[in-house]
C-alpha angles and dihedrals in degrees: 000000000000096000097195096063105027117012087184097068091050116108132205088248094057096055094048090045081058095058097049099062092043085056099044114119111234098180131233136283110289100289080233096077096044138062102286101231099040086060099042092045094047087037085057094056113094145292093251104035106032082059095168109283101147114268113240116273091211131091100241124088102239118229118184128179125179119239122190106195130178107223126178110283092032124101100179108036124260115260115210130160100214114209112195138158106274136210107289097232093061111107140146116299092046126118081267122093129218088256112242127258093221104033093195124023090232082070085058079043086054093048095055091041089059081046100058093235120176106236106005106168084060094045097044094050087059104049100046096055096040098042101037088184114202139205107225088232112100105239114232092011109153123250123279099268104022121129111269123192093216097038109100106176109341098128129018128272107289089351108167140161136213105220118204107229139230134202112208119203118199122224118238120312089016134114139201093296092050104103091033092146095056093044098047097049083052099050090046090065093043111277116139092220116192103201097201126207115217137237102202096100089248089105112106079234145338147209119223121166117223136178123280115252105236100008139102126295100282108009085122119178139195127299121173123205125190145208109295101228113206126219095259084071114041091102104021122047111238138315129198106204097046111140089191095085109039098111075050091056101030089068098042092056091052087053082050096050081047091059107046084056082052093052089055096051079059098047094048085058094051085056093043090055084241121164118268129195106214093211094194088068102238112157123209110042107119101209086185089082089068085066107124096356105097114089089209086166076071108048120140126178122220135178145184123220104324075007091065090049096054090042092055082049100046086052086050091063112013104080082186095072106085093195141338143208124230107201098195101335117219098211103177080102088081119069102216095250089063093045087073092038086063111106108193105171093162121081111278123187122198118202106191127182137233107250114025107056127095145195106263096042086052092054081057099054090039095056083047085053090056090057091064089060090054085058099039096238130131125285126209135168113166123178117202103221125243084354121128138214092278097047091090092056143043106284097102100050095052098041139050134225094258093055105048084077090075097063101038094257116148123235108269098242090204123058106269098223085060092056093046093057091036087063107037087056094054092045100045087051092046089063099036088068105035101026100030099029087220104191088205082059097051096082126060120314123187105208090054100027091030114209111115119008090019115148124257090224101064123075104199095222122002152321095217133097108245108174 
């Protein structure tokens, strides 16, 4: 029954035991600690399709649309999957979809394929046809404050709004929808948030568009690229904390740094009104609508796992970047005599978790964390407690507990949901203070300086043993 080590032993009802707990519907977050209308209307979607990701706690509707664009320096198009706040009048219902979590069933083949799973092409096949899984963001929704033919009176005459912006970064075997409960939160309050996918080959698998042999100058089709699996794990799944492969990841997380700077030279001509190819050949989206809107004097990095490394590395040269978030930082990218090289002047918050960490990837963090007090600005390490590596995306909320078994995920010892919220606040009063400037933020605040009114769930430094 266990299909990643013996497909022979593994029944139909089983399978079908399998699907239907990566269908069920497990809800949202109490409508009570959300904007009301953003949980009811993403509640209201479906058994199937509204399959329990957290529905945003802002007031804005959240749109997304991916853009695969060539700039100079890249061979092969950045992909990004972009949230932002969309026009208020947009619900279900409307000519815009709730996006897919998968956009293409070969990203559900790739999965399994990290996964070691016996038969993937079947399997994949399957699951993305019978779990249609969605983001609750509405793909190709205009922007809060574009001109809309059937909107009356929704927003006032010429009303705009100039969204900071955020680059999100995916830990290994993800892609751009990876971290979908974080930007869309994000989004919901009024972030423009760029979920990159990276190049780098530790994707579980990629899309890329390349020219067709034999056919005219443009007409491009699909090439898929997957994870490259290195040797240390040809016969073993991955291990963390792995020192075989560091000359591998080192360079992976400078393609990654790479990118994120990428991502803001996009998004500088989307504010510019400058002109995009959308290499994946999706007709209708008007990017003009992004001119003027980006707030790229406020632009912050975060990152979850491999995420949280490139995004250490991203705040160490791009001056732009006014502060970051490292969600679990996997820090064997870095070989130890780098680690001291790195020179971070701008805030950095990491938000560890309970279970995954270890003792020499925190020695790591904290010796990043010495290099801010050489520069005089600000030092966090949180840790969320009982929580594991998959507390800060979207795992828990797509899978139960009975099958996480089949991927090798631990159980969440805390209720997902806690964690969730856990996280999004720390993350929502990080930038309010760094990226906002909130005055109300620049006191204490005890989600972020513990002391009273702190939450039970945070532990300010580290659950490991150091010494």
């Amino acid at each position: 029954q266990d299909f990643r080590q013996d497909f022979r032993d593994f029944k139909i009802s089983d399978f079908k035991d399998f699907v239907c707990e990566c269908t069920r519907f497990q809800g949202v977050a109490d409508p009570s600690t959300m904007a009301e209308r953003n949980a009811e209307g993403w509640k209201g979607f479906g058994l199937v399709k509204g399959i329990g990701i957290p529905a945003p706690t802002g007031k804005h509707v959240v749109g997304c649309v991916d853009l695969m664009h060539k700039l100079e320096g890249d061979s092969d198009g950045l992909l990004v999957r972009l949230f932002y706040p969309a026009h208020p009048t947009v619900r279900e219902g409307d000519e815009y979809p709730y996006a897919r979590l998968t956009p293409n069933r070969m990203y559900t083949k790739g999965l399994l394929e990290f996964f070691t799973f016996k038969f993937p092409g079947a399997l994949s096949f399957l699951l993305y046809y019978l779990t249609d899984a969605r983001q609750p963001a509405f793909y190709g929704a205009p922007l809060y404050g574009s001109s809309r033919a059937d909107s009356e009176s929704a927003l006032p005459k010429n009303a705009t709004m100039k969204c900071p912006v955020v680059v999100y970064s995916h830990g290994l075997s993800g892609m751009r929808t990876s971290g979908t409960t974080v930007c869309c939160d994000l989004a919901s309050h009024g972030y423009a948030v760029a979920s990159v996918e990276h190049r780098d080959r530790s994707c579980s698998i990629s899309l890329k568009r390349v020219q067709k042999p034999g056919a005219a100058e443009g007409e491009l089709v699909d090439e898929w690229v997957g994870y490259l699996r290195p040797d240390s794990e040809k016969d073993s799944f991955f291990d963390p904390q792995c020192l075989e492969d560091v000359p591998l990841r080192h360079e992976q997380v400078k393609t990654r740094s790479f990118d994120v700077k990428q991502v803001l030279k996009l998004l500088d001509i989307l504010n510019d009104g400058g002109t995009v190819h959308n290499m994946l050949d999706e007709d209708g989206f008007d990017f003009g609508m992004f001119k003027g809107c980006l707030d790229l004097d406020k632009a912050a990095v975060m990152g979850h796992s491999f995420g949280g490394s490139a995004t250490v590395m991203a705040l160490s040269e791009e001056p732009r970047l006014k502060c970051g978030i490292a969600m679990d930082s996997w820090m064997v990218p870095f070989p130890d005599d780098l680690v001291a090289e790195l020179s971070i002047k701008q805030p950095l918050l990491f938000i560890n978790s309970y279970d995954w960490q270890w003792k020499e990837n925190v020695q790591k963090i904290l010796r990043v964390k010495e290099s801010f007090n050489q520069h005089g600005s600000e030092k966090s390490l949180v840790t969320i407690n009982e929580s594991n590596h998959f507390n800060q995306v979207d795992v828990f909320f797509l899978l139960s507990r009975s099958t996480t078994r089949y991927v090798d995920i631990p159980v969440s010892r805390i209720d997902p949901l806690i964690a969730c919220k856990v996280n999004l606040e720390l993350i929502h009063a990080f930038y309010q203070r760094h990226l906002l400037k909130d005055p109300g933020y620049e006191q204490n605040v005890p989600i972020l300086d513990g002391g009273d009114g702190c939450s039970e769930h945070v532990i300010y430094g580290t659950n490991i043993e150091i010494t």
